[in-house]
N, C-alpha and C positions, 0 to 999 in steps of 0.2 A: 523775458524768455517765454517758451511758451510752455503753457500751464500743466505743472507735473502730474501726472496722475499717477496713481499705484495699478500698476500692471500685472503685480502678481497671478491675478487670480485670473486673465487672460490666455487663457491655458484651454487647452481640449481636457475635456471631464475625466475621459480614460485617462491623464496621466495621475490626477489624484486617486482615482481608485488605484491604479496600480503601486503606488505608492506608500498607500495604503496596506495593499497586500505583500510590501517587500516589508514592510514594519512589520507585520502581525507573524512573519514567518520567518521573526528572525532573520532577515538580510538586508536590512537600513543601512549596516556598516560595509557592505561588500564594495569593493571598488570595481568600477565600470568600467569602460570607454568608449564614447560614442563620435562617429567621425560624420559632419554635415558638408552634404559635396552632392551636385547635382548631373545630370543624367544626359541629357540635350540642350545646345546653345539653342537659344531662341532666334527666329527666322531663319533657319538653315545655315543661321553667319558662321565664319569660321575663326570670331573668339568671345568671350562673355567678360564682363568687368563686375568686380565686387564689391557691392557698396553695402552701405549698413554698417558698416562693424563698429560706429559710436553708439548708435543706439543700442546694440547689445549690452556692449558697455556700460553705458546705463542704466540697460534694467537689469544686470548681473549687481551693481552695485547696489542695488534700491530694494532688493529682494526681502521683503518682508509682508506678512501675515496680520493684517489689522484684527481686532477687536470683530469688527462686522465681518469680518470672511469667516472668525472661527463657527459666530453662531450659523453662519449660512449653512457650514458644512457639517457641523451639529444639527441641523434641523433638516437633513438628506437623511438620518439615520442610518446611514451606513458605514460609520467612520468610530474605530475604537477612541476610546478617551486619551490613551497612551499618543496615541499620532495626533491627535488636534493640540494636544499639548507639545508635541514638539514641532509643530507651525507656529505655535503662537513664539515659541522661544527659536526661532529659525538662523542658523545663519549658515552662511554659503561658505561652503568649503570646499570649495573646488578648485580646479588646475584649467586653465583654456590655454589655448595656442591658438592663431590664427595668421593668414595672411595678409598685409596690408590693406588697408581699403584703398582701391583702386588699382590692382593690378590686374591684370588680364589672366582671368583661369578658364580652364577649361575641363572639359566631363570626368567625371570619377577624382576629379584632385579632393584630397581631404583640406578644406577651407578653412573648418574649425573644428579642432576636437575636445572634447568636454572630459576630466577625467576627474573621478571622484565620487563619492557614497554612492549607489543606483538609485538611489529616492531624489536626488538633488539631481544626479547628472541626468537623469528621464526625463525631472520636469520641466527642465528650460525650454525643452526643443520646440516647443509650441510657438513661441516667442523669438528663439533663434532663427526657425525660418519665414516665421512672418516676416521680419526685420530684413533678413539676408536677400530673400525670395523677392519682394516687391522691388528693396533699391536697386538691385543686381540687373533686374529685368529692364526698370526706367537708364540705367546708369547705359545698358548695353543697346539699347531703341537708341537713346542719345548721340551714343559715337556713331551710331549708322546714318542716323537724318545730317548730325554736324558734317562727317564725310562727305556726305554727298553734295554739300553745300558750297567744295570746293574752293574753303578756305572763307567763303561768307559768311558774316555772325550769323549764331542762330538764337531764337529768345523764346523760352520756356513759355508759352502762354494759357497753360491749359487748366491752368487751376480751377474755374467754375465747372470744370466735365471732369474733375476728377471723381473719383469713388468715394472718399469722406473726408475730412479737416485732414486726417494726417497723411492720406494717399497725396493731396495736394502740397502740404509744405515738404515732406518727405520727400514726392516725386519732383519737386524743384531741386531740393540740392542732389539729388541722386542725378539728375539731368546737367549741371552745375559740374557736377564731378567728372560725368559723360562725355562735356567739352560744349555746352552752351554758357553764350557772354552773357546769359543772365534770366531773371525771371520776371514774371507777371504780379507772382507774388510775394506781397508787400512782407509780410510777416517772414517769410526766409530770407528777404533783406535785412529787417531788423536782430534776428534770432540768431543766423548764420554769415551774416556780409555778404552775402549771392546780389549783385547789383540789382536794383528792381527799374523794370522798365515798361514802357507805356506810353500811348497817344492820346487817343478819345477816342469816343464813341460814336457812333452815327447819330442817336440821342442828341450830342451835342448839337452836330448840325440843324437837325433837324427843329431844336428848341428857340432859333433864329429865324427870321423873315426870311431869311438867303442865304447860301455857301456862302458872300463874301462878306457879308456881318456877321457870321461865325468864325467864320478863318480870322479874319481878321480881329477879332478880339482875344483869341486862343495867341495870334501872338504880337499883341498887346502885353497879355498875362508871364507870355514865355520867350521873352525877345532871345533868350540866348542858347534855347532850341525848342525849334520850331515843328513839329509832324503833324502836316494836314492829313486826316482819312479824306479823299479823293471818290469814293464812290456811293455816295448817298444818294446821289441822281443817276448822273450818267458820266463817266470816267474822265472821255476825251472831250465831249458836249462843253462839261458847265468845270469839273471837278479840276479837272488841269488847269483851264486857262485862268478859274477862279483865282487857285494857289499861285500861280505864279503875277498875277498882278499884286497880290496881297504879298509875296516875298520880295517885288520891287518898291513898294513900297512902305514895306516894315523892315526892310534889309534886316532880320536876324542869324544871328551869328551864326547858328548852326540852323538846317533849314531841308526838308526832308518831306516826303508823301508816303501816305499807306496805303495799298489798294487789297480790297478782304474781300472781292468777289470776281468773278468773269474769267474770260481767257487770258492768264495771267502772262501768259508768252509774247503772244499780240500787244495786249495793253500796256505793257513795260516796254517794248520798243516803242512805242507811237508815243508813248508819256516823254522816253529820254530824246526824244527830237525833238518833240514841242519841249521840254524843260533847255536842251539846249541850244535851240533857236533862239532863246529868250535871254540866251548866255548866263544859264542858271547851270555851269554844270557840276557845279558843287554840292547842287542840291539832290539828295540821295532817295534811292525809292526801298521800298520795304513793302514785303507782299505778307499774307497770311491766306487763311484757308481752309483747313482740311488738309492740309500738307503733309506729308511723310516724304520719306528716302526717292522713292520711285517718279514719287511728281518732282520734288528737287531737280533730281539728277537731269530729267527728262527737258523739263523747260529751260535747264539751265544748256543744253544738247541743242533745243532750238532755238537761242541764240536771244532768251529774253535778257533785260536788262534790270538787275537786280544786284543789290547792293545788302541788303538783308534779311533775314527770315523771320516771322513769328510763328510755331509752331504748338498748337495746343493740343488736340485733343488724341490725337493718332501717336503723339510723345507720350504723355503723361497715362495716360493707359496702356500703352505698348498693344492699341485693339491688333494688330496686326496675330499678335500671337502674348495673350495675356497672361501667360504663365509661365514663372521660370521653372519651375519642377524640383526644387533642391527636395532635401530628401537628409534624414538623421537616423543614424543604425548603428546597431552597438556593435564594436568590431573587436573587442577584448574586454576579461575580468580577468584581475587579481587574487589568487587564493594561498595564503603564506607565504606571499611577498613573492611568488612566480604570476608572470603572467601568460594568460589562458587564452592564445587568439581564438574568434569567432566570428562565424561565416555565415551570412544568410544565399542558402541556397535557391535556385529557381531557373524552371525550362526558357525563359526570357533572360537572352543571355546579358544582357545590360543590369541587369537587376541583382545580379551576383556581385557581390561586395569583399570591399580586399582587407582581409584579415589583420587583425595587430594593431599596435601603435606606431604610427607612421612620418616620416617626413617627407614632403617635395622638395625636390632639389630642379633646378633650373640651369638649364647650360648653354651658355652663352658665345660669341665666337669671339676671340680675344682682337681680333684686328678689327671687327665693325660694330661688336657690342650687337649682334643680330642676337634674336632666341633659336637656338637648333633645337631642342626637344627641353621637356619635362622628364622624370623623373620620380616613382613614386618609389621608397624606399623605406625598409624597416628603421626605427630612428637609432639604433644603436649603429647604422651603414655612413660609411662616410662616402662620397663619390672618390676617388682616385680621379686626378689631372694630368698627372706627369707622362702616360704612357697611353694617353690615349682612352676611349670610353666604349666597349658597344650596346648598344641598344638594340631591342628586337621587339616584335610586334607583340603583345604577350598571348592575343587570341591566336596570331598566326607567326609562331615561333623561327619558322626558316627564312623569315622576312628580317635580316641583321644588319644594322651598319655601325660601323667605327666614326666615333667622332674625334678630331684631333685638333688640337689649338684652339679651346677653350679654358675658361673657367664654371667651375661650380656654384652656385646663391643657394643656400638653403632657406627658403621661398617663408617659411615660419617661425615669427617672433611666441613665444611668450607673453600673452595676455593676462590670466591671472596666474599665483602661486598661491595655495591651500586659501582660495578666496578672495586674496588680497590683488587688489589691480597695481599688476607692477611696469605695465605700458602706458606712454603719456601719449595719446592719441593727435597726431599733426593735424594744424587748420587746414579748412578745407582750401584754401587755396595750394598750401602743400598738397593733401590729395588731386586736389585736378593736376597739377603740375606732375608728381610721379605718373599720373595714367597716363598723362601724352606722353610721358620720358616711355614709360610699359608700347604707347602702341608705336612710337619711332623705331621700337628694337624687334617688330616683328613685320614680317615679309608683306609686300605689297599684294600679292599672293593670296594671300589669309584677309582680306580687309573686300574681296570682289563679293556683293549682293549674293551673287548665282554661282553654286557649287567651288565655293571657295577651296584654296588646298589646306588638307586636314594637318594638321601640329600632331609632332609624334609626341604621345603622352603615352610612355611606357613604365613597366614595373623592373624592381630590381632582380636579379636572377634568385636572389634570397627570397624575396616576396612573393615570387612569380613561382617558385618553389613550395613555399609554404602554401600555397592558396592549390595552387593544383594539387599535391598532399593531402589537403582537406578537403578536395568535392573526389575525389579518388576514394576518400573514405568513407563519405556519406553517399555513397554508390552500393557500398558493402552491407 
């Protein structure tokens, strides 16, 4: 597996100080709630997918204060003795809720909420939306390049341009989850089962007198599949007609080319003629590149001839648009056993946060299992089914529809109880299978590149109440 580290201390600085200072003033025991839910889908799309939530998982279970963290923060001199002593004796006691990994969310939904002492529930957040923030982002690039690919595999390739060791094995299975048939890298095949896949190098060719004493030993080594890289010279020149004397005369079983440079539209039609003229047409072509959504779609438009993708660098960093933007805010505390909602207010209307402890509820059409809206709802609210539902815009209230003949999902399990993990997290092949069951039940609609149609994700008239209540107040 791959090698545990303690993360504890992986944290922004201000959360220790503050933490610090809810000790020294008497309110270590105050109970919280802070709800982690982000703000904008990345590349204008119209849905985001959630990944992460094992790794939270396990750094919520692993949560402990070594020997060398205490002297470190011991030797800041700014940490009473009272609080270093209760890190070194630490344990988590908290409540989480969250939503499956790999469901399809969207802006403002509360994804995960933390509830528990203020000193504990502050400090994960560091680490919550690292976790949350990076998979979420590669998981959501992922379904947009796999889409575009129009049902052609796509394969994770990007792991040497990733950002560091765990941006790469991380951004594999988060890419895995996304809806690619697999990875480059080796180690999230071993660690996680993500299939690992691969050809050669140009190196290889190149360490050969010729294309065809290289090809030709490669399958020698792999009669029973075969991927020549094709463009170390010259594609149609030397690289085609190399590969396909060397696949009539090693006839191996499975038998395939890569091409990782040039006009990829062009040279996949002129490959699949010459491949089958030579009555090779079993033998399948796979491109790479620089590729993202837009080149996919595009060469796949002008009619090149392509059977699969490898996609590294434009995936696995999501360069497109590198940041999901989640975002962790305290939305209630506890004071003799009443709870206290809490609202961060601000002239940026996106940035105003929905008060309380919360559930999403998700509402489904009972005859095609499509999503009609979200739902965000005080958790003591149940959705009502039998008579019908309305929903309304909550920024622009007169905007109202009735929805009828569906079902309700209240969208959030229970992850921990007073600390204890009471959720058995499903392999990830369960998660990719739930995400593609999540994107088959929402509209074709929602899935378009360019100005996609927006998902009503509305409040409950209770919530919607309470929050307008409290910026009415803090007006006063």
């Amino acid at each position: 597996m791959i090698e545990k580290l303690n993360l504890t201390m992986l944290t922004d600085f201000y959360e220790i100080t503050m933490a610090n200072g809810y000790h020294s003033s008497g309110m270590a025991d105050d109970i919280a709630y802070f709800d982690m839910f982000f703000r904008k889908i990345p590349d204008g799309g119209g849905y985001a997918i959630f990944a992460g939530l094992e790794q939270v998982i396990e750094y919520l279970k692993n949560l402990e204060f070594t020997d060398e963290d205490i002297e470190y923060l011991r030797s800041k001199k700014l940490f009473n003795e009272e609080f270093l002593e209760y890190l070194a004796n630490f344990e988590f006691k908290c409540d989480v809720w969250a939503v499956p990994e790999g469901s399809i969310v969207f802006p403002h939904e509360p994804l995960i909420t933390v509830r528990g002492p203020v000193m504990q529930a502050q400090f994960v957040e560091t680490m919550i939306l690292l976790l949350i923030n990076h998979q979420s982002l590669i998981a959501t690039k992922a379904s947009r390049i796999v889409r575009s690919a129009a049902g052609r595999p796509v394969m994770e390739f990007g792991t040497r341009r990733s950002h560091s060791t765990a941006a790469a094995i991380y951004g594999a299975r988060a890419s895995y989850i996304g809806g690619c048939a697999g990875t480059a890298c080796t180690v999230a095949d071993r660690d996680f089962g993500i299939p690992a896949l691969g050809t050669m190098a140009h190196s290889w060719v190149q360490m050969y007198d010729d294309e065809y004493e290289a090809f030709k030993k490669y399958a020698e080594i792999y009669p029973t599949n075969c991927t020549l890289l094709v463009d170390t010279y010259d594609v149609l020149k030397s690289g085609v007609p190399t590969a396909i004397k060397v696949f009539k005369e090693m006839k191996p079983a499975k038998m395939g080319i890569r091409i990782d440079s040039g006009d990829i539209a062009y040279l996949t039609k002129k490959a699949r003629k010459m491949l089958d003229d030579a009555g090779l047409q079993e033998c399948s072509i796979v491109v790479s590149n620089s590729l993202d959504e837009y080149i996919i779609r595009d060469v796949i438009n002008e009619g090149a001839c392509i059977d699969s993708f490898g996609v590294g660098e434009r995936l696995v960093t999501a360069s497109s648009q590198p940041v999901f933007g989640g975002v962790y805010k305290l939305s209630a505390l506890e004071k003799d056993g009443q709870m206290i909602p809490k609202i961060k207010v601000s002239e940026n209307i996106e940035k105003i946060t929905n008060p309380g402890f919360k559930s999403l509820y998700r509402l489904y059409d009972k005859d095609d299992n499509r999503m009609l809206a979200d739902v965000i709802t005080l958790d003591s609210e149940v959705i009502p089914e039998e008579d019908g539902y309305e929903i309304f815009d909550p920024s622009a209230v007169w905007k109202r529809k009735k929805v009828d003949n569906f079902y309700a999902k209240n969208m959030r399990v229970q992850i921990f109880d007073k600390g204890k993990c009471v959720y058995d997290s499903p392999s990830i092949d369960e998660i990719k299978a739930y995400c593609q069951k999540e994107l088959n039940s929402i509209w074709d609609e929602m899935k378009r590149f360019e100005n996609p149609q927006t998902y009503y994700v509305d409040l409950s008239y209770d919530l919607w109440k309470l929050k307008n209540d409290m910026l009415t107040a803090a007006k006063k």
